[in-house]
C-alpha positions in Angstrom: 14.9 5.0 -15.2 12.3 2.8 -14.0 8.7 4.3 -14.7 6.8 5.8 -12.3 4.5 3.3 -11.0 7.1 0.8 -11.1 9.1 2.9 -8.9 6.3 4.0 -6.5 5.2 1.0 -5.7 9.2 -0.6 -5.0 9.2 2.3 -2.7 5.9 1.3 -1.0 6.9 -2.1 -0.7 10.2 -1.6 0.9 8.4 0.8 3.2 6.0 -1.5 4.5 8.6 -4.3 4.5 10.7 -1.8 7.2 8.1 -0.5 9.3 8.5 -2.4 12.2 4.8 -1.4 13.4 3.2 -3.3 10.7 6.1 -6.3 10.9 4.7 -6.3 14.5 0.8 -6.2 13.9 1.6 -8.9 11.9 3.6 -11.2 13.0 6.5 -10.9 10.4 7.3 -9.6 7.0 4.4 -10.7 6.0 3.8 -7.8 3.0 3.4 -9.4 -0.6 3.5 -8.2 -3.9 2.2 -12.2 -4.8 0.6 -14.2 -2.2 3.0 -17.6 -1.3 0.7 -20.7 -1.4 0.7 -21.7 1.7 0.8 -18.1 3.1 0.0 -17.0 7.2 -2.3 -15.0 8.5 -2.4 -12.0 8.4 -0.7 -10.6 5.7 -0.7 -7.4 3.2 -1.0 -7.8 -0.9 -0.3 -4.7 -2.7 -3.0 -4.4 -5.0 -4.2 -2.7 -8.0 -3.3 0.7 -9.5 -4.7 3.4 -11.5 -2.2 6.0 -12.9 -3.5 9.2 -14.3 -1.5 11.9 -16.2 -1.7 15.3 -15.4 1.0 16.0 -16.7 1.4 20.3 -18.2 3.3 22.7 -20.4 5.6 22.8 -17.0 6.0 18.9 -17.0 4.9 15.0 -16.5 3.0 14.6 -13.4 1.3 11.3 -12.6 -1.7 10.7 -10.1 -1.2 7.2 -8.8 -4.3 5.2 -6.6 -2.8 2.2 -4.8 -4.7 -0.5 -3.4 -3.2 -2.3 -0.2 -5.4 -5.3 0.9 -5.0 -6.6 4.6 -6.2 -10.0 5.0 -6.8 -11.8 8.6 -8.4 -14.7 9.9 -8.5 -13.7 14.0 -10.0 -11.4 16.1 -13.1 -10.7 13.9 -13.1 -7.2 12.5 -10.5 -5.8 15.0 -7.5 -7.0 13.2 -8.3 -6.5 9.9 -8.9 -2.8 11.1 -5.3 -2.6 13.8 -3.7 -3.5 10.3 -5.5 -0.9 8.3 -4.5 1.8 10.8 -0.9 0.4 10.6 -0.9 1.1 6.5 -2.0 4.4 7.0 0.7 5.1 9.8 3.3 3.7 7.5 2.5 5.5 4.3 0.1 8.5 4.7 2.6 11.8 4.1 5.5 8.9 4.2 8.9 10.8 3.1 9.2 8.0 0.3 12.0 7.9 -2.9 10.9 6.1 -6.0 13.5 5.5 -7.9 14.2 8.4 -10.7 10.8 10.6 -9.6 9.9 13.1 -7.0 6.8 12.0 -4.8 5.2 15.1 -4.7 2.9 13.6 -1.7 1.4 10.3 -0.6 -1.9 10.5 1.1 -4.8 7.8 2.7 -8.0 8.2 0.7 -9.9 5.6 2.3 -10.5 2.2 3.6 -13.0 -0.4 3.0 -12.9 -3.5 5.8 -15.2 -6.6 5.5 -15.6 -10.3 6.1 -15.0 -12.3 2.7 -17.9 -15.0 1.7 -15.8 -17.7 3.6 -17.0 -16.8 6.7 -13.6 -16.9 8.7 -11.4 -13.9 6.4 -11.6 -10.6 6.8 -10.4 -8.0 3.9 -9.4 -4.6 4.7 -8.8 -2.5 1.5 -7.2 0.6 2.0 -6.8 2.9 -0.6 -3.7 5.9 -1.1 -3.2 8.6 -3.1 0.3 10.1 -4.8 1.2 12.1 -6.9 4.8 12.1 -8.6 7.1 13.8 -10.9 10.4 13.1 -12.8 13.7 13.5 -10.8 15.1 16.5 -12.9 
């Protein structure tokens, strides 16, 4: 049984891979767990995690903060921000099925959107929040 975070995240990534919104928003299946080289704009990066126990005397429970980073080069802030909204439509109270655990839920916590030092990208960082537990 894969751990939890391992699983979670497989389960986010397949997710964003099949939501044809965000395929559409931008441009393709452009979602990356490593960035290609030579990749297009835009595109999605999952990013970092924190997992937390909490677990009980009833059982293991993990808190899990994902990162998902947007990255565009067109339309100024507007893109960066279309894609933000397309994570959060993808994922927030998503009915997702990590291998081997229970996600108790999956919610948006909050996003962060700016243009990089470069001048010409623009980051949007939006930040989830889930909880799981062992399958039983």
């Amino acid at each position: 049984m894969p751990a939890a975070h391992v699983a979670l995240r497989a389960a986010v990534h397949a997710a964003l891979k099949a939501d044809t919104a965000l395929i559409a928003v931008l441009g393709g299946a452009r979602v990356h767990d490593e960035v290609p080289r030579d990749a297009a704009f835009p595109y999605v990066t999952l990013g970092d995690a924190r997992i937390t126990d909490m677990s009980t005397d009833d059982g293991e429970v993990q808190e899990h903060q994902l990162v998902l980073h947007a990255w565009s080069r067109q339309g100024g802030h507007k893109e960066a921000h279309v894609i933000a909204g397309a994570l959060l439509a993808a994922l927030d109270d998503a009915p997702l099925a990590p291998a081997g655990h229970r996600l108790v839920n999956l919610r948006f916590a909050v996003a962060d959107i700016r243009r990089e030092s470069d001048g010409r990208t623009y980051h949007a960082a939006v930040r989830f929040r889930a909880v799981t537990e062992p399958l039983s």
